[in-house]
DRENTORKOL-3810 file (N, C-alpha, C; in nm, 4 decimals):
REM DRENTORKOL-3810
@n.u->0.0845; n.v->-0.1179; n.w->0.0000; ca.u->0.0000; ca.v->0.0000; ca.w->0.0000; c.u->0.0892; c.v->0.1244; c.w->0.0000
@n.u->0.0851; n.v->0.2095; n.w->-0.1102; ca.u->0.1567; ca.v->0.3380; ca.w->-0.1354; c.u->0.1136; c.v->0.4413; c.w->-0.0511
@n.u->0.1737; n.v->0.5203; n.w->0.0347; ca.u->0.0738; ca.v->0.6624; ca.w->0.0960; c.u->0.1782; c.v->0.7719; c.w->-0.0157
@n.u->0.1094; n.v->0.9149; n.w->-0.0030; ca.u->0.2109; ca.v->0.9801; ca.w->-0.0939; c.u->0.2694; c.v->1.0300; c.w->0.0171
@n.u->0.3478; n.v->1.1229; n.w->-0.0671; ca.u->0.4275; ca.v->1.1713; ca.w->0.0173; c.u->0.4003; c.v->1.2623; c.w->0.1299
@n.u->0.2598; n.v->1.3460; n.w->0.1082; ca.u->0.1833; ca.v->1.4507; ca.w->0.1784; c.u->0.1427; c.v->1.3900; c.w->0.2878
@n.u->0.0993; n.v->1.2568; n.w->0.2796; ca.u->0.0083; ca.v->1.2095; ca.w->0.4065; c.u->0.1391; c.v->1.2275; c.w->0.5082
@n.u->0.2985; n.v->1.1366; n.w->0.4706; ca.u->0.3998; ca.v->1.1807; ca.w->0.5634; c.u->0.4298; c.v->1.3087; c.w->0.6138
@n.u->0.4013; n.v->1.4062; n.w->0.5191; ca.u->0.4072; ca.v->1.5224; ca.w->0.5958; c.u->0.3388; c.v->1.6297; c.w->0.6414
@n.u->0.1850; n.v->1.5509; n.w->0.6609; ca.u->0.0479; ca.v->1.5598; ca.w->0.7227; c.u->0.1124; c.v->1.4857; c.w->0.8950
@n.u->0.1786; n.v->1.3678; n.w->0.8685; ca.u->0.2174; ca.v->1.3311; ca.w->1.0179; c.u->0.2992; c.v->1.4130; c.w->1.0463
@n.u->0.3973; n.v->1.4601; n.w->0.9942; ca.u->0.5154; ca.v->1.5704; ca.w->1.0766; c.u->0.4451; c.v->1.6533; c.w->1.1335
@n.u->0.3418; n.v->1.7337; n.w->1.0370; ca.u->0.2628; ca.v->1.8580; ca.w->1.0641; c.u->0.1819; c.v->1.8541; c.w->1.2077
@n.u->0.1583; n.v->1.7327; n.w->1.2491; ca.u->0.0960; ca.v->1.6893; ca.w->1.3518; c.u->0.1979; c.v->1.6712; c.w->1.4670
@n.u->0.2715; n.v->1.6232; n.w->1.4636; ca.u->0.3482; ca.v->1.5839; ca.w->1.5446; c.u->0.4487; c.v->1.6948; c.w->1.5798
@n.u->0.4828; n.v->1.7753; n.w->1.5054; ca.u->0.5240; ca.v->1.9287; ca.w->1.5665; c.u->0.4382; c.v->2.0626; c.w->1.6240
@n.u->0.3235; n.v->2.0519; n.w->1.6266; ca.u->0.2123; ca.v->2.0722; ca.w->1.6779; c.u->0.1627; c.v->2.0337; c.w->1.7607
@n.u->0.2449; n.v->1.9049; n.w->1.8233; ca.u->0.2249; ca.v->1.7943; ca.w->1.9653; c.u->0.3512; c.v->1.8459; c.w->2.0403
@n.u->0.4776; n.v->1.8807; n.w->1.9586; ca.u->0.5960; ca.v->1.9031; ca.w->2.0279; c.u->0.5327; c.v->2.0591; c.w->2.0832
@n.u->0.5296; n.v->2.1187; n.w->1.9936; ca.u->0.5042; ca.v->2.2981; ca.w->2.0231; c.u->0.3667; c.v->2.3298; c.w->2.1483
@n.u->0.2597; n.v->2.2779; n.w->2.1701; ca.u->0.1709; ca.v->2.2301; ca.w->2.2935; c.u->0.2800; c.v->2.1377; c.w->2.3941
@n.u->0.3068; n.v->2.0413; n.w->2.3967; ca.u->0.4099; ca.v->2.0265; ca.w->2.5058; c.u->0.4912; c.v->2.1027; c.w->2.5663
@n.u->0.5534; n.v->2.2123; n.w->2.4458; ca.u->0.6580; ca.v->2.2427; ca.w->2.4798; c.u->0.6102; c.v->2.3883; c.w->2.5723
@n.u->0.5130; n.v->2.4404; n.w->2.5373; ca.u->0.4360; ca.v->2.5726; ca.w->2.6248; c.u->0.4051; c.v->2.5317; c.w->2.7315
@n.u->0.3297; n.v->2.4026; n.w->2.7865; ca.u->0.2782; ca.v->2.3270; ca.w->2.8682; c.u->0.4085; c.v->2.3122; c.w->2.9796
@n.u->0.5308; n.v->2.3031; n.w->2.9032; ca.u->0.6638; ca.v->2.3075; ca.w->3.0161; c.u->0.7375; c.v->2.4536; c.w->3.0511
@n.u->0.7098; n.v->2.4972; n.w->2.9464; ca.u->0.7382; ca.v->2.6639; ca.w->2.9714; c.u->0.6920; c.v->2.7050; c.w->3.0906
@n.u->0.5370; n.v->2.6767; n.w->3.0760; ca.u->0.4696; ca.v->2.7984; ca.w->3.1439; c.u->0.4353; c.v->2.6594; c.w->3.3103
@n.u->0.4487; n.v->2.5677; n.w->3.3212; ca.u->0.4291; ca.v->2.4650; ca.w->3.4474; c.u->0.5573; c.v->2.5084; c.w->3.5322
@n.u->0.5319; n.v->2.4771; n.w->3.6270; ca.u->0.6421; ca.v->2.5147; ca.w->3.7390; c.u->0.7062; c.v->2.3708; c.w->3.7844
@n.u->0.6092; n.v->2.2602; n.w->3.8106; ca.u->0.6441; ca.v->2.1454; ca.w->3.7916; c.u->0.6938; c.v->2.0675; c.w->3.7662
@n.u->0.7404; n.v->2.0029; n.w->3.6597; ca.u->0.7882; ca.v->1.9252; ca.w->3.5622; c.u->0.8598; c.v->2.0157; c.w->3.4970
@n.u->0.9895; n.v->1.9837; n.w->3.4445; ca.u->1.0723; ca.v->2.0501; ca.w->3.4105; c.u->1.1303; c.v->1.9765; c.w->3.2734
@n.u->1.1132; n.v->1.8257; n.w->3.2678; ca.u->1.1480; ca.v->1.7315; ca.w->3.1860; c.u->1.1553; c.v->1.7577; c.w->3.0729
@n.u->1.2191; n.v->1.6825; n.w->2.9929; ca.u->1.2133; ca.v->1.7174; ca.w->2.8548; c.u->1.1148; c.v->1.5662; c.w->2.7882
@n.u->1.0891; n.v->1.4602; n.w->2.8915; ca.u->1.0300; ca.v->1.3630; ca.w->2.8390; c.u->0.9235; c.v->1.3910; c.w->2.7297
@n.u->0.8454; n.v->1.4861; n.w->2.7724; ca.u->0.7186; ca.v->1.5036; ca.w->2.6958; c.u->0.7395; c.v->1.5013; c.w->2.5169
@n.u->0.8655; n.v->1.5963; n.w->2.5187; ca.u->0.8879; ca.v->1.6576; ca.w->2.4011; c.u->0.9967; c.v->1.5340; c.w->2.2798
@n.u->1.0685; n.v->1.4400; n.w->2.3644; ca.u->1.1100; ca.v->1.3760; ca.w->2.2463; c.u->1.0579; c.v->1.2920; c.w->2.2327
@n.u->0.9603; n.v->1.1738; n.w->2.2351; ca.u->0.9125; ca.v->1.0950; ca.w->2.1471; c.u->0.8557; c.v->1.1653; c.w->2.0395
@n.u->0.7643; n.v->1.2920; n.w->2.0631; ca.u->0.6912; ca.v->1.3164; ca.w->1.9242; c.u->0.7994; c.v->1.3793; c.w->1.8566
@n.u->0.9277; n.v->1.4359; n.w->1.8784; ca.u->1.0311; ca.v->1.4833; ca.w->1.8189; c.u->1.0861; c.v->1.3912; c.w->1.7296
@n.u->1.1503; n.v->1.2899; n.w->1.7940; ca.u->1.1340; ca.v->1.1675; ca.w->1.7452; c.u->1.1222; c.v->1.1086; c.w->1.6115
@n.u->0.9817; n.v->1.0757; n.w->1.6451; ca.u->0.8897; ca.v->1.0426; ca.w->1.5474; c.u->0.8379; c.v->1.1354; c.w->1.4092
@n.u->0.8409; n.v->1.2627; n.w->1.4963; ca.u->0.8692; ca.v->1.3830; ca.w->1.3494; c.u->0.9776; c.v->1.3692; c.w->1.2497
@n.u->1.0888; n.v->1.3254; n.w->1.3228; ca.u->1.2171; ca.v->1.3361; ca.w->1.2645; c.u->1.1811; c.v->1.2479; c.w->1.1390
@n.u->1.1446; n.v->1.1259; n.w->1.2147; ca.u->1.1446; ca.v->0.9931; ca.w->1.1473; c.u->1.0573; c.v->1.0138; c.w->1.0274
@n.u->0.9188; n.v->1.0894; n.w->1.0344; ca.u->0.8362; ca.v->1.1107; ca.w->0.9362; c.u->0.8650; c.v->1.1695; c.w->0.8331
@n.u->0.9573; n.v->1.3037; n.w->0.8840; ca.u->1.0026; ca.v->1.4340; ca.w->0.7799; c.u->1.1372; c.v->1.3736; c.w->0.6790
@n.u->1.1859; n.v->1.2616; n.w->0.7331; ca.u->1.3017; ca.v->1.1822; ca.w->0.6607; c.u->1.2395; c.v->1.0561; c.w->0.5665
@n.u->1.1310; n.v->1.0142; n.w->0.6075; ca.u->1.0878; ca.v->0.9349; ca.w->0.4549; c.u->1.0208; c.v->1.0176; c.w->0.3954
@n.u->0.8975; n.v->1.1217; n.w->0.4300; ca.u->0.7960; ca.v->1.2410; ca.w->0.3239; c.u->0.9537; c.v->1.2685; c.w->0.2298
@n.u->1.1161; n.v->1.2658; n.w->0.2792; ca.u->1.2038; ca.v->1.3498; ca.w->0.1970; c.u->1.2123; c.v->1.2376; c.w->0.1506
@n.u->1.2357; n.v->1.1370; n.w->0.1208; ca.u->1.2697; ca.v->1.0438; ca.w->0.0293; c.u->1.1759; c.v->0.9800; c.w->-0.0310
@n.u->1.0423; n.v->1.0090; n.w->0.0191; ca.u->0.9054; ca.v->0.9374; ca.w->-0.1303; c.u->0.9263; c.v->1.0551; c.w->-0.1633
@n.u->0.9574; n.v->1.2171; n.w->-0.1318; ca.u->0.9732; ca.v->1.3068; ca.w->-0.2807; c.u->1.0860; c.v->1.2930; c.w->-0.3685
@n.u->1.1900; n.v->1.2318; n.w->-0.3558; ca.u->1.2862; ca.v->1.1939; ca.w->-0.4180; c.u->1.2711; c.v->1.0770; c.w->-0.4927
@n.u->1.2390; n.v->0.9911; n.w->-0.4257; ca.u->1.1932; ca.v->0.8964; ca.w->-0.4919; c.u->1.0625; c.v->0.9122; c.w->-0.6144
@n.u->0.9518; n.v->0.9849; n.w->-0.5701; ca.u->0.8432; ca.v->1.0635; ca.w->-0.6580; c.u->0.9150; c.v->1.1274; c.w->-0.7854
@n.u->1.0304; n.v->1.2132; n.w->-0.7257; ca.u->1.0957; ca.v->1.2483; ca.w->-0.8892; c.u->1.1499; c.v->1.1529; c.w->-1.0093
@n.u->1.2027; n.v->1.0647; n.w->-0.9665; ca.u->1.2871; ca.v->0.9566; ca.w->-1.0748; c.u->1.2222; c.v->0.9178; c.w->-1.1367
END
């Protein structure tokens, strides 16, 4: 099953939008200071924004 390349970077788009709400959520808490919150979806962005770049590369050939 093919996804294009957009749906991958429909997940980044999401998932840095999960980092950026986490990341205010630690700003502004007095609490928790961690950085846990913020790297799995970092993560996983990374991971997304590195194949969306290679099905567009791949999309060109």
């Amino acid at each position: 099953m093919e996804f294009s390349p957009f749906y991958y970077l429909k997940i980044c788009y999401n998932f840095f939008l999960s980092i950026l709400y986490h990341a205010k959520h630690l700003l502004f808490s007095k609490q928790d200071q961690s950085l846990q919150h913020i790297t799995a979806p970092l993560v996983f962005a990374l991971g997304f924004f590195i194949l969306a770049v290679w099905r567009f590369r791949k999309a060109e050939m």
